[in-house]
C-alpha positions in Angstrom: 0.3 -22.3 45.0 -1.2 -18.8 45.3 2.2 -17.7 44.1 2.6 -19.5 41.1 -1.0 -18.6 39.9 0.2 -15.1 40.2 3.1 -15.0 38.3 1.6 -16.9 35.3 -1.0 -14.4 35.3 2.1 -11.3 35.3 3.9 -13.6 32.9 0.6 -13.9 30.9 0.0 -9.9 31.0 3.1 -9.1 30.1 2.9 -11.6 26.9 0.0 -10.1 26.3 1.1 -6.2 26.7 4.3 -7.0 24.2 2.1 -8.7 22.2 0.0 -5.6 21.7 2.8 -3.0 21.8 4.5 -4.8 18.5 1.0 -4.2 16.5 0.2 -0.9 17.8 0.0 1.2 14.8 0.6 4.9 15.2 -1.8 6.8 17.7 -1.5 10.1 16.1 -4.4 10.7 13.1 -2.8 11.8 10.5 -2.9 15.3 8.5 -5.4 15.2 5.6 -7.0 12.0 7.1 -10.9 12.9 5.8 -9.5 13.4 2.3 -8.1 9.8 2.3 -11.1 7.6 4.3 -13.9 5.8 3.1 -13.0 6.2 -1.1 -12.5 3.7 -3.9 -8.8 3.3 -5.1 -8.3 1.8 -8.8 -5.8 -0.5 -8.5 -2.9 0.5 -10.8 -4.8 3.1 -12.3 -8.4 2.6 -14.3 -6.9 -0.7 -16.8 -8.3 -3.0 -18.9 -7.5 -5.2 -22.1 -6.5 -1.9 -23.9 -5.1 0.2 -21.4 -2.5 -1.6 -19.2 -1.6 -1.4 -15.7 0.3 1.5 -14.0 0.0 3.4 -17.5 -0.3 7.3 -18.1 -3.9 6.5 -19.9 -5.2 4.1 -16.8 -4.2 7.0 -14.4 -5.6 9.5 -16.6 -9.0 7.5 -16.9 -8.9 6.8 -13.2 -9.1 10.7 -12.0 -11.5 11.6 -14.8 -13.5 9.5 -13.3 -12.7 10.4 -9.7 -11.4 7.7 -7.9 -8.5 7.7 -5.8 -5.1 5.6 -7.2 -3.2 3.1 -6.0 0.4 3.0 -7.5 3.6 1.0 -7.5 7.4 2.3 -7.2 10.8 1.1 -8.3 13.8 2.4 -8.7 15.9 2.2 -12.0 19.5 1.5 -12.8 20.2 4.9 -12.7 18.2 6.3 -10.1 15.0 7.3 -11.9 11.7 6.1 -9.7 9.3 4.8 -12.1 6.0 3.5 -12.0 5.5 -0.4 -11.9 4.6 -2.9 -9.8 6.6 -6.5 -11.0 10.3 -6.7 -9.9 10.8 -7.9 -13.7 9.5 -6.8 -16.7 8.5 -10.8 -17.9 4.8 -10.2 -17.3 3.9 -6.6 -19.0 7.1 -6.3 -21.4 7.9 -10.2 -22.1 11.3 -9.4 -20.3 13.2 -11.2 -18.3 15.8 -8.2 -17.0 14.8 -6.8 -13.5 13.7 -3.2 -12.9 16.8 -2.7 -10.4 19.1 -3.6 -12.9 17.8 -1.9 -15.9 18.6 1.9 -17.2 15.4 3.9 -17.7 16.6 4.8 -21.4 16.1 1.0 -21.4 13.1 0.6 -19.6 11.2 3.2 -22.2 12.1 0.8 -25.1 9.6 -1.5 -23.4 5.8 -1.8 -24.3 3.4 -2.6 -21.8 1.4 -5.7 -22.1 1.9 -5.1 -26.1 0.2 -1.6 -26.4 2.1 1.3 -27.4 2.0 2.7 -23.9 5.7 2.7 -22.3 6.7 2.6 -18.5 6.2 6.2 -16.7 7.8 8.0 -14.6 6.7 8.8 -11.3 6.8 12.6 -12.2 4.8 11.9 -15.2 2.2 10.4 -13.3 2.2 13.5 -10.7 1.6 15.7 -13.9 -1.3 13.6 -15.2 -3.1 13.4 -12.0 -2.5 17.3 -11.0 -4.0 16.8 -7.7 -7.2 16.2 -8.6 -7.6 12.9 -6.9 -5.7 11.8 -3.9 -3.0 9.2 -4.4 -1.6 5.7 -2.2 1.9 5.4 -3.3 3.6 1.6 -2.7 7.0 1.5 -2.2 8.4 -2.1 -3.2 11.1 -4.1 -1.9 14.3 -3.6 -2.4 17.5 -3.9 -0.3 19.5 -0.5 -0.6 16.2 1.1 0.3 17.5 4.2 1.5 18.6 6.2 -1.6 15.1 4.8 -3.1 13.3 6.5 -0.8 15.6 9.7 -1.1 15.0 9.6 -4.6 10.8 9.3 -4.1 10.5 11.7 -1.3 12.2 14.4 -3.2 10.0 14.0 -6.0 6.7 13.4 -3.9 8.0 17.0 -1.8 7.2 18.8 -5.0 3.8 17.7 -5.4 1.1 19.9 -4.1 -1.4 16.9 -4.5 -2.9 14.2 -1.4 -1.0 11.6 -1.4 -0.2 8.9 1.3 2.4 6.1 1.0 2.3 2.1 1.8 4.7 -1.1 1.6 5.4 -4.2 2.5 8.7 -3.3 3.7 8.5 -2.1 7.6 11.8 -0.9 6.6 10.7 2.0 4.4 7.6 2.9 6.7 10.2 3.2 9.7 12.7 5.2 7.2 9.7 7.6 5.6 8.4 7.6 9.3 12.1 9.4 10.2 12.3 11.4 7.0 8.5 12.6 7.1 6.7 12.1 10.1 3.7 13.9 8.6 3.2 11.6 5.9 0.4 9.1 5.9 1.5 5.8 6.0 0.3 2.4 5.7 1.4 -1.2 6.4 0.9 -3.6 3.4 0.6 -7.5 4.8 -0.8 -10.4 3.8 0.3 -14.3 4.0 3.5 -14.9 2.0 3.7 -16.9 -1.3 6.1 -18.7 0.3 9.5 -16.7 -0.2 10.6 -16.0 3.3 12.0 -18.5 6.3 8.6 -19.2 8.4 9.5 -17.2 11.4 9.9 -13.9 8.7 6.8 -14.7 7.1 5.0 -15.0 11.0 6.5 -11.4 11.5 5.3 -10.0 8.7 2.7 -11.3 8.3 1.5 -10.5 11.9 2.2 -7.0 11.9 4.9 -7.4 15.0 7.3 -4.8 13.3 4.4 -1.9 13.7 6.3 -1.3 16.5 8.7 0.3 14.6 7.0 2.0 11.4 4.3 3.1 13.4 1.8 2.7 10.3 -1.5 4.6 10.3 -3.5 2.3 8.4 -3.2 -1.6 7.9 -3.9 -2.5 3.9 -4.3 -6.2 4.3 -5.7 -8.6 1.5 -9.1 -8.8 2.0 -10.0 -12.5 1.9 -7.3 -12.7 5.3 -9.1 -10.0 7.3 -10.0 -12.2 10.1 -6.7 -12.3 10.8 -6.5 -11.5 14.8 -3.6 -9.0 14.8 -5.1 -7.2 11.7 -8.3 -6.7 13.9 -7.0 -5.8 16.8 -5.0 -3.0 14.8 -7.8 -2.1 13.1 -10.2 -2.3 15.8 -9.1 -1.7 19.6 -5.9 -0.2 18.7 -7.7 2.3 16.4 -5.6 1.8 13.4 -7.4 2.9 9.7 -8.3 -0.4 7.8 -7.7 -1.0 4.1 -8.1 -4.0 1.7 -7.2 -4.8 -1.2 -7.6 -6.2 -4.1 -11.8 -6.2 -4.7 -12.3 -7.7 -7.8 -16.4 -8.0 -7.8 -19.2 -6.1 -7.3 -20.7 -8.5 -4.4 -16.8 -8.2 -2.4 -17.2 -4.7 -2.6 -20.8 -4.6 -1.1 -19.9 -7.0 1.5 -16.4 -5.0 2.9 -18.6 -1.3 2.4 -21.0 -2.4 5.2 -18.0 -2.8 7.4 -15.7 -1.1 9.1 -13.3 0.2 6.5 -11.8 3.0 5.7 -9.9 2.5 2.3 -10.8 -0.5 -0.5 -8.2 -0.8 -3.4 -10.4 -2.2 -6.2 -10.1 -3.4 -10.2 -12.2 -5.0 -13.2 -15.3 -3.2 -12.2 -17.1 0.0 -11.8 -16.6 0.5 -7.9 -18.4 3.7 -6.5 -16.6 6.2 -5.7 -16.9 6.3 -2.1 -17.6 3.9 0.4 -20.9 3.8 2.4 -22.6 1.9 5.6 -25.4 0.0 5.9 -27.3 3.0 8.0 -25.8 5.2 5.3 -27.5 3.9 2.3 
């Protein structure tokens, strides 16, 4: 009897000790760290009804006013990276061709979300912002991932600017992980709409890939932070914690007197840098 207590409890351990090893996120702080912790990130740049999403005026707007950005990357047909978030252009443009499949000369006929403002390129972006505010960079999904990143990373090299990077994909953290170990990175998760097989979505969502992309912060949505593998990340595995996407004033209070280190935040004036209870 004696023995068969003790090995469920070894068997239990060692469920236990994979468990955590999968989530781990990266143990080493990363370079720059103070220069990306406890700020305010516009979402997709400063926007509103007149100035749309991931456009040269929302970024612009958003490092007048100081906040940090949080942007979107794609690739185009011919190997431009560009700066938006949908895998189509039906939403902003009224398009129904996909970003992959689309030739920038293309893609700058658009107009987003009926304004005059056109789809920018990532180097465009780095130009407007000129360092002044530090940047989170999302690569999205996509499956030849490698010459994406290729094409990103030798753009993002030039720029003398903070910037850290983020996506769903464990994928691209593992690859940007093996092409720039120095490079903040951060694991995007959240609770999928549905898209992938269960088991996928349990994986991803759970953070059991970490493992291998070694993120150093977890961006989760904020109203699934009690999620138990996001906390233990976040809490007794040390990981950095960032939410995303505040939308009021009251969610914003709320997640400021707790233990985070990065809130992505739209359609409201956000200060500019988070604060404690004990700090206020």
């Amino acid at each position: 009897m004696l023995i068969i207590l003790l090995t469920i409890i070894l068997i239990i351990a060692l469920f236990i000790l994979l468990w955590l090893l999968l989530i781990c996120p990266s143990d080493v702080t990363p370079q720059y760290y103070e220069t990306f912790a406890k700020r305010s990130y516009a979402h997709r740049g400063l926007h509103n009804a007149e100035i749309p999403e991931n456009s040269l005026p929302a970024f612009t707007a958003a490092a007048q006013a100081g906040y940090g950005i949080e942007l979107d990357l794609h690739m185009s047909k011919d190997g431009k990276i560009v700066v938006f978030h949908d895998d189509d252009f039906f939403r902003m443009c009224s398009d129904k061709r996909r970003v992959e499949q689309t030739g920038y000369q293309q893609m700058r006929k658009l107009r987003l979300a009926g304004t005059e403002y056109t789809i920018p390129l990532l180097s465009q972006v780095l130009d407007i912002v000129d360092a002044r505010v530090p940047l989170i960079v999302e690569f999205k999904h996509r499956k030849d991932y490698k010459p994406f990143c290729d094409a990103a990373i030798k753009i993002l090299d030039g720029y003398t600017g903070a910037f850290c990077v983020e996506s769903f994909d464990p994928r691209i953290l593992a690859y940007l992980r093996k092409k720039r170990p120095k490079w903040m990175r951060g694991q995007l998760a959240c609770h999928s709409s549905g898209k992938r097989f269960w088991i996928e979505n349990f994986v991803f969502t759970n953070l059991m890939l970490n493992l291998f992309s070694k993120p150093h912060f977890i961006a989760y949505r904020y109203t699934e932070i009690k999620n138990i593998n996001y906390r233990l990340a976040t809490g007794i595995l040390k990981g950095l914690s960032a939410v995303w996407t505040i939308r009021t004033e009251q969610d914003f209070e709320q997640l400021c007197n707790k233990d985070t280190d990065i809130i992505i935040f739209e359609n409201f004036a956000a200060p500019k840098m988070l604060y404690n209870e004990s700090e206020r």
